[in-house]
MIZA-951799 format. One record per residue (C-alpha): x, y, z. Coordinates in steps of 0.5 Angstrom, whole numbers, padded with zeros to 4 digits, always signed. Each point is the difference from the previous one (the first is absolute). Example, Ala and Ser with C-alpha at 12.3 -4.5 7.8 and 13.67 -1.06 7.14 Angstrom:
# MIZA-951799
+0025-0009+0016;+0002+0007-0002;
END
This chain:
# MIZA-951799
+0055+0061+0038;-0007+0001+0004;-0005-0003-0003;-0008-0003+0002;+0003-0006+0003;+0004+0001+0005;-0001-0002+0007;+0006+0000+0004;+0005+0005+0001;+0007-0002+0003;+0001+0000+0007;-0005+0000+0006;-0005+0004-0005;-0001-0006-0003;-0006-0002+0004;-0005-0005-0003;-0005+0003+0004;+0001+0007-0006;-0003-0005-0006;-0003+0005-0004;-0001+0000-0008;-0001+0006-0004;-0001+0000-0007;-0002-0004-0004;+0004-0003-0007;-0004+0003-0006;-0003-0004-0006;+0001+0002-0007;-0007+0000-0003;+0001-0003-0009;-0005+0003-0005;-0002-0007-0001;-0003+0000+0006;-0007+0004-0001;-0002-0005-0005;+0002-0006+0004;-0005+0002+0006;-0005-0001-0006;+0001-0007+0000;+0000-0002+0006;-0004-0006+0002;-0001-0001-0008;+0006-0005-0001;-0001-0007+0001;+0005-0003+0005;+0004-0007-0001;+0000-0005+0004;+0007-0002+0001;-0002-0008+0001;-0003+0000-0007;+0003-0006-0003;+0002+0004-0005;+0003+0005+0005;+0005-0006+0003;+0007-0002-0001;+0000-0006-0005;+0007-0005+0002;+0005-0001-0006;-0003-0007-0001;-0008-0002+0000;+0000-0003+0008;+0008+0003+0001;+0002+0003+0006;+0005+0003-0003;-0001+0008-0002;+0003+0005-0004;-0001+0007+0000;+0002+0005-0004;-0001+0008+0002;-0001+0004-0007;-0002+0007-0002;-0007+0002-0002;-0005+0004-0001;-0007+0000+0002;-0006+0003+0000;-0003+0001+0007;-0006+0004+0000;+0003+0006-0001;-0003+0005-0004;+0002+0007-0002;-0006+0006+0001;-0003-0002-0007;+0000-0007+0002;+0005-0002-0005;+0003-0007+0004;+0008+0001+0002;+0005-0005+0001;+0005-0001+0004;+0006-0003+0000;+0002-0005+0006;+0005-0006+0002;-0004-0007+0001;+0000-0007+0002;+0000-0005-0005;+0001-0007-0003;+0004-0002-0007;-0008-0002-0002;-0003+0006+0004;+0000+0007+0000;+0003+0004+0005;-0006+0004+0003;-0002+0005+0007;+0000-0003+0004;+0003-0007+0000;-0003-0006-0002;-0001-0004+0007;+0002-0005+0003;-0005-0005+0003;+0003-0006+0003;+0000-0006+0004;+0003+0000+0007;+0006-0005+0000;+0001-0001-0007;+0006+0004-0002;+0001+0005-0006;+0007+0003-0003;-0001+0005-0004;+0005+0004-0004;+0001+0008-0001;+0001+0003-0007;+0002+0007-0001;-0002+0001-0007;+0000+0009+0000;+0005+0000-0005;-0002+0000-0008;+0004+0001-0007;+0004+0004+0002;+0002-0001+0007;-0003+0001+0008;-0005+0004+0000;+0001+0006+0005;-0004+0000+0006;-0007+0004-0001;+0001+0004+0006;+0005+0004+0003;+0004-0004+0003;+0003+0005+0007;+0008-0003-0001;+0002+0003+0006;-0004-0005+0004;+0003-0007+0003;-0002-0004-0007;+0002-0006-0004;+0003+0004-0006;+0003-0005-0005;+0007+0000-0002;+0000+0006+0004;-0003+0003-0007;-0003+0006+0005;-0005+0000-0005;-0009-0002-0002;+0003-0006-0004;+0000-0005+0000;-0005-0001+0006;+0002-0005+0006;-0006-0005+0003;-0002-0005+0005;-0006-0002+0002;-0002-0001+0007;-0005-0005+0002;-0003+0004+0006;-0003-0005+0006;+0004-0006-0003;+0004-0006+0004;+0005-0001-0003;+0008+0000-0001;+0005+0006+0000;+0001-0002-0008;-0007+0001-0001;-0002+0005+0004;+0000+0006-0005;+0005+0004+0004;+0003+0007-0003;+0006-0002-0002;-0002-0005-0004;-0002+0004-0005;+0001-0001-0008;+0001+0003-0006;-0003-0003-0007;+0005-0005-0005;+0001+0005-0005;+0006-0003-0002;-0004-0007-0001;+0005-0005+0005;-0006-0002+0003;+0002+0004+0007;-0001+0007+0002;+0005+0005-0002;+0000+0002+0006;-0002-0004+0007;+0000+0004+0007;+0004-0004+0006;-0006-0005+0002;-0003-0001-0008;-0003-0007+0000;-0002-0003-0007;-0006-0002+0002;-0004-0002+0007;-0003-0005+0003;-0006+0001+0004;-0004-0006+0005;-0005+0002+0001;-0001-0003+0007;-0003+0006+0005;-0008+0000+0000;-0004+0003-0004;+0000+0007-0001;+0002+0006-0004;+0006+0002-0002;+0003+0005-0006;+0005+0001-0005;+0004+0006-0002;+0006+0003-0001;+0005+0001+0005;+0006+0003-0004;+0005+0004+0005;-0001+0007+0000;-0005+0000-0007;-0005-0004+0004;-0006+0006+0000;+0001+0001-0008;+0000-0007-0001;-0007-0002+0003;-0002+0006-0002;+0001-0001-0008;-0006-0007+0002;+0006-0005+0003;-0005-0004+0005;-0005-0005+0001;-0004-0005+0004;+0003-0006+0003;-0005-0004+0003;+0001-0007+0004;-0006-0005+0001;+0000-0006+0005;-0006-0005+0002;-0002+0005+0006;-0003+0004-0004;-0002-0005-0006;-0004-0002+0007;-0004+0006+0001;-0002+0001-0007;-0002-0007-0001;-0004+0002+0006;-0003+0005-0002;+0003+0005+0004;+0004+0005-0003;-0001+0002-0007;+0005-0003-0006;+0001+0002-0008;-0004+0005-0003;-0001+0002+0006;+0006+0000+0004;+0003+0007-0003;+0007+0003+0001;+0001+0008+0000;+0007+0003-0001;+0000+0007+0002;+0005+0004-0002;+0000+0008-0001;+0003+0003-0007;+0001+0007-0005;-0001+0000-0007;+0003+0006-0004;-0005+0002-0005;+0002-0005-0005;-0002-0006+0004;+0008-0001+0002;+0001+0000+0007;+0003+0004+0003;+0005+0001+0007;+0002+0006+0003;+0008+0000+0001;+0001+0008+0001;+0000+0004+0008;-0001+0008-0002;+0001+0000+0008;+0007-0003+0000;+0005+0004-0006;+0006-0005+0003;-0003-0006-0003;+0002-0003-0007;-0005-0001-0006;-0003-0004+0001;-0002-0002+0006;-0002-0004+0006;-0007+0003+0003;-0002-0003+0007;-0006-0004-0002;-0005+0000-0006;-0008+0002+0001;-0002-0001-0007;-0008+0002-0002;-0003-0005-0004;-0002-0007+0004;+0002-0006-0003;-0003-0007+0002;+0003-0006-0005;+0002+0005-0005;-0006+0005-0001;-0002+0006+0003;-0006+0000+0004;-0003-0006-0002;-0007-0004+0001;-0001-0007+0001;-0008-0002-0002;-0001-0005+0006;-0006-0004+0002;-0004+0000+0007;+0004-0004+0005;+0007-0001+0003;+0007+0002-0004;+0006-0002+0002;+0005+0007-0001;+0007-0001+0000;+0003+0006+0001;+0008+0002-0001;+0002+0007+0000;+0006+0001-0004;+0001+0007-0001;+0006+0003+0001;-0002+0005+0006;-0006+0000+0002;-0004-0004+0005;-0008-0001+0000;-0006+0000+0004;-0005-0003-0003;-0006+0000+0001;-0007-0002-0004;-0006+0004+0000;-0006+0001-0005;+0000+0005-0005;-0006+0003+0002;+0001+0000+0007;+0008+0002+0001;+0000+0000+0007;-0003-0007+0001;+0005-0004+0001;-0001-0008-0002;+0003-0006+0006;+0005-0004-0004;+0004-0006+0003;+0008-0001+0000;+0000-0008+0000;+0009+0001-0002;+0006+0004+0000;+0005+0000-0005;+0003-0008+0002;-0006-0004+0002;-0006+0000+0003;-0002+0003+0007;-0004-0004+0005;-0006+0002-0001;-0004+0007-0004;+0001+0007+0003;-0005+0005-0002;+0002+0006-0002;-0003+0007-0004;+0007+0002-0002;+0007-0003-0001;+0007+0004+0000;+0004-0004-0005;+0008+0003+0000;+0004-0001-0008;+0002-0008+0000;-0006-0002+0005;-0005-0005-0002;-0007-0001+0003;-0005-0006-0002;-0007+0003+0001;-0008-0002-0001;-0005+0005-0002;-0009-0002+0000;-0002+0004-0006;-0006-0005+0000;-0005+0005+0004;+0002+0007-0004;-0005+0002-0004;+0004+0004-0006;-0007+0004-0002;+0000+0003+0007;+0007+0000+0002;+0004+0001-0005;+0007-0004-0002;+0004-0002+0006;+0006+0005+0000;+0008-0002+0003;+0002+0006+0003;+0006+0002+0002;+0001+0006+0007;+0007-0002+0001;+0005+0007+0001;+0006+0001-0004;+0006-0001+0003;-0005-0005+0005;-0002+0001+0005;+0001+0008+0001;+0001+0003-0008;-0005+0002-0004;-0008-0002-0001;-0002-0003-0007;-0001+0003-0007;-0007+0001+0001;-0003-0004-0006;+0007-0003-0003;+0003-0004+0007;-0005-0001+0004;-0004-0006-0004;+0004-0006-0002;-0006-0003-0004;-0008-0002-0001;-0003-0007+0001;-0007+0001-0005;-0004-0006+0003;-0004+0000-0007;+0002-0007-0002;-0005-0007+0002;+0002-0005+0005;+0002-0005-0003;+0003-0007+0002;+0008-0002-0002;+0003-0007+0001;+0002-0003+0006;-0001+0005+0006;-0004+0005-0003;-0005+0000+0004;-0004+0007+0000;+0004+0002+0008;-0002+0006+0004;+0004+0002+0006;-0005-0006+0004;+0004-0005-0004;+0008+0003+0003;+0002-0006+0005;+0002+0003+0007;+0006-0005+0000;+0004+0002-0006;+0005-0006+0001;-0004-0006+0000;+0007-0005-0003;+0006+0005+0003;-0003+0001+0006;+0001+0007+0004;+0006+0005+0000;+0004-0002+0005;-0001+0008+0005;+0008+0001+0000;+0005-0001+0005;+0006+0004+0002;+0003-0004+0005;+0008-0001-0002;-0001+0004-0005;+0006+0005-0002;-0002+0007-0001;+0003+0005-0005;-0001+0008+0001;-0002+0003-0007;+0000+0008-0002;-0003+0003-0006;+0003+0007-0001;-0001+0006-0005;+0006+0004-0001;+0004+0003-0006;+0005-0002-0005;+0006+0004-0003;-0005+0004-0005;-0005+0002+0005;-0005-0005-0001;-0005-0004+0004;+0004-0006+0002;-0004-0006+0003;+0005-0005+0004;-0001-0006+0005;+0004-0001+0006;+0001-0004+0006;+0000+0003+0008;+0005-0002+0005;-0004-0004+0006;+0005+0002+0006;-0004+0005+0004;-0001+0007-0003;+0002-0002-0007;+0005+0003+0000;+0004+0002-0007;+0005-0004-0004;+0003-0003-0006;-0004-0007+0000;-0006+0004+0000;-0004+0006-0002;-0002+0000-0008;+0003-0005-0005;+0000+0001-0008;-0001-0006-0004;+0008-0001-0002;+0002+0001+0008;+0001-0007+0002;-0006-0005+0003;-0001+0001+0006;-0006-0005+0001;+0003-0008+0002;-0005-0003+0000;+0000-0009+0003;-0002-0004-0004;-0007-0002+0003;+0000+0006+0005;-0006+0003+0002;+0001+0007+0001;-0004+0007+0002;+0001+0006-0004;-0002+0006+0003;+0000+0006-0006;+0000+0007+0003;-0003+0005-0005;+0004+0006+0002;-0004+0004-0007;-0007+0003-0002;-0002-0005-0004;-0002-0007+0000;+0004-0005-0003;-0002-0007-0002;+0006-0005+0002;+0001-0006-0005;+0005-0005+0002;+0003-0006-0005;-0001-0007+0001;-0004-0001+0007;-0007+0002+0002;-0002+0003+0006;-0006+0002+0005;+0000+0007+0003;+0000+0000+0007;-0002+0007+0003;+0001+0008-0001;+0002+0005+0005;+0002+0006+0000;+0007+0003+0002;+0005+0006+0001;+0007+0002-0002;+0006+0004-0001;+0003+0000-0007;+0008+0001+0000;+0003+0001-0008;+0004-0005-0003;+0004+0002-0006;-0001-0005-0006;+0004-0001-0007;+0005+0003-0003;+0003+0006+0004;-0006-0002+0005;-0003+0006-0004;-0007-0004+0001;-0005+0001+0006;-0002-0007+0004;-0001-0001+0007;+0001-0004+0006;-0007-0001+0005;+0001+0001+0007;-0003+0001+0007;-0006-0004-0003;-0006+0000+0006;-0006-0003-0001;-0007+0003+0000;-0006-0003+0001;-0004-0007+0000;+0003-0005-0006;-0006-0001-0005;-0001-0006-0003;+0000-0002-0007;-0006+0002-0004;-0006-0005-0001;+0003+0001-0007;+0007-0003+0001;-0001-0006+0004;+0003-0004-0006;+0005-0002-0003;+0004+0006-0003;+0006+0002-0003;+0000+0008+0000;-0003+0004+0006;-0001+0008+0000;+0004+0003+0005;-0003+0007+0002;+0003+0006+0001;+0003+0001+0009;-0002-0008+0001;+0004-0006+0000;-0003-0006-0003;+0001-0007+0002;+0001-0006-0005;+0001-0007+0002;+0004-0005-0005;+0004-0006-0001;+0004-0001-0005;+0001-0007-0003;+0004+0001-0006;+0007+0002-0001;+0003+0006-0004;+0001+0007-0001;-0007+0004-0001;-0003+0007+0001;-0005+0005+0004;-0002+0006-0002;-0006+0005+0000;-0004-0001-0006;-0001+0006-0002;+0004-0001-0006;+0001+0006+0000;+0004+0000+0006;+0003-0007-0002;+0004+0003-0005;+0003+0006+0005;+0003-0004+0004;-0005-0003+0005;+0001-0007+0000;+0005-0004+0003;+0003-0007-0002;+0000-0005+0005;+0003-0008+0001;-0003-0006+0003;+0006-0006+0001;
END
């Protein structure tokens, strides 16, 4: 079936040099939408530190937690044309003496004190499991529970994203559960790496992590229904700069999960699972990606946050389903004047030092740790500071933004008077920023990769069996020429494993993304730093896959390189743990990996994680 995003054909046709995008994948504009506009920038936004807003342990100074994921329903902001308040059903994070809530409470935690945490799954009531409150596509690769083939009950499994932690605890997709429905104190039904509870040490610097669901094939209707929160580690590093007055803290420090979302007219959300354009697929069904209209930041649309005149320290961690972001912050009255801000950290810890920017590409799953001077806005003359968003869908080459919907993120109304708060809080402006940004862990060592083993990635778009989009990862044969065989090419996730991995080895992955589309890269359990980008060529040979190999992978061979290689951006050079891999470019990453056990990477699209593109892999 054609489609927009295909990009190689078969044989010598295949040349990466024909990379040309068509169209663009259509939004579905609900009713409720008119109204919202109304109210943008008037809903105040929470803050996710609010001690109110954090996760209380079992016991009073415990380390032990027990999370409890329950449905609810809540008012978000949405109104309907008279202004009447909808509410909206939702799934959350909670504890046995804490609401659930969207987003989840966060973690705000000690660098070297351990937690256990344990998952309940409580989306049952009287009278048995509730079904899933989207439409679930079975003919995906999914947990499917008792292989049931239906919307209940609903597997879960929660991934702490970013973390440093053994196989059991990782979260992984098979290690979904379903709800104790039958009260003996187990799930009734367990997938293959179910683990009762996990344990996190918190030994890895001080950085932003998250949490959210990961469940194989449900992932995006599972985030989607309000499944995720922050996870933030602190160490004496950081203590350091703020008790020296060199980084903003609490209530200053602020962080902004942005996500994209539909809302029927009723308030409930909705989530496209019909193609008119493919009479092969079921109903319902899988869609490539999802681009909702409403911008999302901690559970309200289009919020404000009424700030002070000095430095803040923004958070920022896109968890949408498809969509990257290009961020920007600029006046309300002068939208074309763009304002300087500083990235000091990516999403495992602190960069050496402060890197001006006047916009910041942020793909789903990445993280960044900003600053931004409001103390020389003038709110009578300049109006609010705006968070924009220019970012195409798909990215990079897709369609531009909804002018007035999904080109702003959020308003900073500078209206409130400084005020000072405890230990650190100083009324800092960007004069106060260090130029050394690790005065107790000194700086990141520039990567090394003498000895390291490198790995030659793929990342393919094809078909499956019923003429839709399939996006897959695969490996490419080393020997000259990449010629084609069994060991290579495209993988589906039930195939065997084909990264080994040595305990302690040091490697170089090498991803060659032969789509149209920008792919952010996330691998479970190590951090990486990204070492260059360069373009390339190649040929495309078709690999049959699954059942009848009635599904379209690929093979990549004859491989050229094109160009100078570039180096990393001035806003990857950190620790990170997802990288976006652009569309004919191959993106280099250097790991080591410490711990052993089975893990897995995939494209964060979650969309796309769903549908095959992502792989296992084992380190022995």
């Amino acid at each position: 079936m054609a489609n927009r995003r295909s990009v190689l054909k078969a044989g010598a046709a295949g040349l990466l040099s024909s990379l040309v995008p068509t169209w663009g994948y259509g939004q579905t504009v609900p009713s409720v939408l008119g109204a919202l506009r109304n109210k943008q920038f008037t809903d105040l936004l929470p803050n996710p530190l609010d001690p109110a807003n954090l996760f209380a342990p079992d016991a009073p100074g415990g380390t032990s937690y027990t999370l409890v994921i329950r449905e609810f329903s809540a008012a978000l902001g949405l109104v309907d044309a008279s202004g009447k308040a909808l509410y909206t059903t939702l799934w959350g994070y909670g504890t046995p003496l804490q609401a659930p809530s969207y987003p989840g409470r966060s973690f705000n935690l000690r660098r070297g004190v351990a937690v256990s945490v344990r998952y309940q799954n409580a989306l049952m009531n009287a009278q048995g499991p509730l079904p899933h409150r989207l439409p679930v596509d079975t003919t995906l690769g999914w947990a499917n529970p008792g292989n049931l083939g239906g919307r209940a009950p609903v597997p879960l499994v929660a991934h702490r994203h970013g973390g440093d932690q053994l196989t059991g605890s990782d979260g992984l997709p098979e290690a979904w559960a379903t709800p104790d429905v039958n009260r003996d104190g187990m799930p009734d039904y367990r997938g293959r790496l179910f683990s009762a509870s996990y344990t996190f040490d918190n030994s890895q610097e001080a950085g932003h992590l998250w949490y959210h669901d990961h469940a194989l094939g449900v992932t995006r209707l599972n985030v989607y229904m309000g499944l995720a929160g922050n996870y933030f580690i602190r160490d004496a590093n950081e203590d350091y700069l703020v008790q020296a007055g060199q980084l903003p803290a609490y209530p200053h420090e602020v962080p902004l999960c942005i996500q994209d979302r539909q809302f029927g007219i009723s308030g409930a959300l909705r989530y496209p699972a019909s193609d008119p354009e493919n009479p092969q697929a079921p109903q319902p069904t899988h869609m490539p990606e999802f681009f909702g209209d409403v911008i999302v930041v901690n559970g309200v649309p289009w919020p404000r946050l009424d700030c002070e005149p000095r430095l803040y320290r923004l958070r920022l961690l896109n968890g949408s389903d498809s969509r990257v972001v290009r961020l920007s912050f600029s006046f309300e009255n002068f939208p074309q004047n763009r304002m300087t801000f500083w990235q000091i950290g990516t999403e495992l810890g602190l960069m050496n030092s402060p890197v001006p920017l006047t916009s910041l590409t942020l793909a789903p799953g990445e993280r960044a740790d900003v600053v931004v001077d409001f103390s020389k806005v003038v709110s009578w003359w300049h109006g609010r500071v705006i968070l924009r968003n220019d970012a195409n869908t798909p990215f990079p080459d897709g369609d531009p933004v909804l002018a007035g919907s999904t080109d702003r993120v959020m308003a900073f109304s500078v209206s409130k008077p400084l005020g000072f708060f405890g230990q650190g809080s100083a009324a800092l402006t960007s004069a106060n920023l260090p130029a050394n940004l690790r005065p107790v862990h000194g700086p990141l060592p520039v990567p090394s990769t003498v000895g390291a083993t490198v790995r030659k990635m793929m990342l393919f778009e094809g078909n499956d069996a019923y003429g839709r989009l399939q996006t897959m990862l695969g490996t490419v044969n080393p020997a000259p020429g990449n010629p084609a065989g069994p060991g290579f090419g495209t993988f589906l996730f039930t195939d065997p494993v084909t990264e080994n991995i040595k305990l302690g080895a040091t490697e170089i992955w090498e991803i060659h993304n032969t789509t149209v589309d920008a792919h952010p890269i996330h691998l479970h359990l190590v951090d990486f730093r990204v070492l260059d980008r360069q373009g390339f060529t190649g040929v495309v040979q078709p690999k049959p896959m699954g059942p009848g190999g009635v599904a379209a992978g690929g093979y990549l061979t004859r491989i050229a390189m094109v160009g100078v290689k570039t180096p990393a951006l001035p806003s990857e050079q950190g620790r990170k743990d997802t990288v976006l891999a652009y569309p004919g470019q191959v993106t280099r990453i250097i790991a080591t990996f410490n711990r052993p056990g089975e893990y897995v990477w995939h494209c964060h699209i979650l969309s796309h994680e769903d549908h095959e593109m992502m792989r296992r892999f084992i380190v022995v």
